[in-house]
N, C-alpha and C positions, 0 to 999 in steps of 0.2 A: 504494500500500500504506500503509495506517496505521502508521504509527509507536508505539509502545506501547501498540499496540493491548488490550483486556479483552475478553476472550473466558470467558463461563460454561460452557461445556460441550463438550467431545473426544468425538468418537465414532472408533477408529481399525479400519480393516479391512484385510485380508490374510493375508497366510501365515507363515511361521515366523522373517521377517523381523521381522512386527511382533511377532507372537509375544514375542519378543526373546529367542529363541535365538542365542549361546549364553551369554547373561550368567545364570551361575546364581548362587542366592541357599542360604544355608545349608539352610533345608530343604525343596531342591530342585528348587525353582517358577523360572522366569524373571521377570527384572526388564526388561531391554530399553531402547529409544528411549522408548517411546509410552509409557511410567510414569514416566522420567524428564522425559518432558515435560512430562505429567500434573502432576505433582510442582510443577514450578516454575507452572505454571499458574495449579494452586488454592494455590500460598502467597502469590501475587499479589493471587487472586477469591477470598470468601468463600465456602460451599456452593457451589465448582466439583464438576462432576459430568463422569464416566467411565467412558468401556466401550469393551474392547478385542475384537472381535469375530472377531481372529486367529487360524486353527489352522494348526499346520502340514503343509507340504505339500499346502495345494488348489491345484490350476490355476486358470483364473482363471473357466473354468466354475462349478467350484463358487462360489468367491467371488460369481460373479452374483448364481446360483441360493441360495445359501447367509444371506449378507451385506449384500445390497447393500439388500433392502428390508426389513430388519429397519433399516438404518442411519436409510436415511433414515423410516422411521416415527419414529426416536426425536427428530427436524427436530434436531441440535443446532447450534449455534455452529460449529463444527470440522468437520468430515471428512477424514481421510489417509483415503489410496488407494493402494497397493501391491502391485501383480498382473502375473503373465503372466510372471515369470521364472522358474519351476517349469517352466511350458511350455518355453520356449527352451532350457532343458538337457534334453528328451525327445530322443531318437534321431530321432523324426517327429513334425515338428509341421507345423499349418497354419498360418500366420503370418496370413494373412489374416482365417481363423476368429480368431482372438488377439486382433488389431487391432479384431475389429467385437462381439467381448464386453467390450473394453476401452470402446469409446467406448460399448454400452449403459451400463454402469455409471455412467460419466462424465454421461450424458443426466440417468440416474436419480439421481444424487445431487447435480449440482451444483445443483438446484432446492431442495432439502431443506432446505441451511445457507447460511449466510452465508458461510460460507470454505471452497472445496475445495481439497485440496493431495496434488498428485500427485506422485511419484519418479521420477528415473531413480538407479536402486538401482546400489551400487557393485560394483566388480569386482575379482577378487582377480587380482594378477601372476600370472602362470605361464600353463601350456600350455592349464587347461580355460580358461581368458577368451579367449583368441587364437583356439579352434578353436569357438567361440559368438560370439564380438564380432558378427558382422555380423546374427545374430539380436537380439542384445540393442540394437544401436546401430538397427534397425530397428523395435524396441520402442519408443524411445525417441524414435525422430522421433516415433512416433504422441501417445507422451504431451505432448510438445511443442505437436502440431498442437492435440489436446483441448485441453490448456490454454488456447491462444491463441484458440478458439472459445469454448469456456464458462466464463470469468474463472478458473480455477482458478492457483494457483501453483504452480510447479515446484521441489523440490529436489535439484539436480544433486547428489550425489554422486559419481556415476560422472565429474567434470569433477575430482571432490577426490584430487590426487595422495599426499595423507595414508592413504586409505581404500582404496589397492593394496595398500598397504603388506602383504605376509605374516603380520607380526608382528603387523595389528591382526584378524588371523583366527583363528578356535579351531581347533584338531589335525583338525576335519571338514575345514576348508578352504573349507567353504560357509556359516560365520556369523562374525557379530563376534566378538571379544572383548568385557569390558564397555568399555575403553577407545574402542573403535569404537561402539558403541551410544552414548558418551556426547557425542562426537564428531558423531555424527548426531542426535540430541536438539538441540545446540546449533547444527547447521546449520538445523534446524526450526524454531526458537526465532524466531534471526534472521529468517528469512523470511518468519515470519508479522508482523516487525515492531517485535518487542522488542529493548530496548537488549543489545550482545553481554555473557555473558558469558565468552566465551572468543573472543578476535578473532584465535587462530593454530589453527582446528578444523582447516584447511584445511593447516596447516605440516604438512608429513612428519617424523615423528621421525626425531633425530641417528641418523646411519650405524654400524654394529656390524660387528664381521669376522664373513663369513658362516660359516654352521653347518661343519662339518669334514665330506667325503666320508663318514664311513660314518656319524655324524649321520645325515646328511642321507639313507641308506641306511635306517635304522631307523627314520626319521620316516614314510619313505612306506612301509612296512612294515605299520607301527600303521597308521596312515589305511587300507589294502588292508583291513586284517583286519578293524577297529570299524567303518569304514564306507562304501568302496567297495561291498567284494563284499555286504556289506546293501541296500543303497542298488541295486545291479543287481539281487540277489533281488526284491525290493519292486515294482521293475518288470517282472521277468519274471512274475510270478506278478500282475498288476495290484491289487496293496495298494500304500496310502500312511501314510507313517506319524502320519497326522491323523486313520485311520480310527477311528471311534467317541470319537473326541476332543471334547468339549465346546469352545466357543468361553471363550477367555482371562476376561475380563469380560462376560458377555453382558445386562449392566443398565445402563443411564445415571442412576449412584449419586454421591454428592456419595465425592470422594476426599480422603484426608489423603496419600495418598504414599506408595511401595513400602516394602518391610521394609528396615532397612537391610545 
């Protein structure tokens, strides 16, 4: 791997991960990883250019079908890759279907750029990671195996005992905070090469007394009502909530850097 490496151009795909749900921004837009990386990127490279090609909530189908040969049309520098974990929390999935849309994508873009960088995406403590682990950890051999076939690099998070952490998740339960987007920006950072600028992304924040019993009653309260039972509608009724969604950034445009 290169060491401070220069890279002109990010192209980033997936779903509401990259999206960068749920770091929101005052008027209302998501900021996320993949703009914060962007960000330190082109303060690096002069006309660094970016396009986020994330919507959320596709399986990793759509993202094939969707993403993947827009991506690599745009040949850039960069590629993330972030798919197939939508899938793994379905009631039924094919795993094997998963696995062999994963590695097309892998096929089709690690030819495109100079640098593919694939995830094993983190996990939040509690009961839904325990009663999915073996799908996700089954995900993630595969993105393993990819990498190590077609040069791409891997950013473990799901290895980062920081990024279990509850506290770095928003009230859904199924996205970052901004503090965890930032967290994962700067595990991304490194890996592609650059000098750290945070060398404890990886430290889990100081221990708190946990929330009080009926807290802790109220919380999962809210969550049932804003987005459990949404989230089971959406699936009974086969809507997603990416449906008729435009892609994040879908031009590879020189960037200055998210709003602050």
């Amino acid at each position: 791997m290169q060491t401070n490496a220069t890279y002109t151009s990010l192209v980033a795909v997936g779903d509401s991960f990259t999206e960068g749900m749920s770091d929101l921004l005052p008027d209302g837009s998501y900021r996320g990883w993949a703009d914060l990386l962007a960000s330190r990127m082109a303060a690096r490279t002069p006309g660094f250019r970016y396009a986020n090609l994330a919507v959320r909530g596709k399986l990793i189908k759509q993202i094939v079908d969707e993403q993947v040969d827009v991506a690599a049309a745009m040949r850039p520098d960069v590629i993330t890759l972030v798919g197939g974990l939508n899938d793994t929390l379905r009631p039924k999935v094919d795993m094997g279907r998963v696995r062999g849309l994963l590695e097309e994508a892998v096929e089709r873009l690690a030819p495109a750029c100079e640098q593919l960088v694939l995830m094993r995406s983190p996990g939040r403590n509690g009961p839904v990671l325990e009663r999915f682990r073996p799908r996700m950890e089954e995900l993630f051999a595969c993105v393993d195996d990819l990498a190590a076939r077609h040069g791409a690099l891997v950013v473990d998070l799901y290895g980062a005992p920081s990024l279990a952490d509850p506290r770095l998740w928003d009230v859904d339960r199924l996205h970052l905070t901004p503090e965890g987007h930032r967290r994962v920006a700067e595990a991304v950072w490194q890996t592609l090469g650059h000098e750290p600028e945070d060398t404890a992304w990886r430290t889990p924040m100081a221990a708190t007394a946990p929330p009080r019993w009926l807290a802790r009653r109220t919380a999962d309260a809210r969550f049932a009502k804003q987005h459990l039972l949404p989230w089971i509608g959406r699936r009974l009724t086969g809507r997603s909530s990416g449906d008729g969604r435009p892609a994040k950034r879908p031009e590879l445009l020189p960037y200055e850097g998210p709003a602050a």
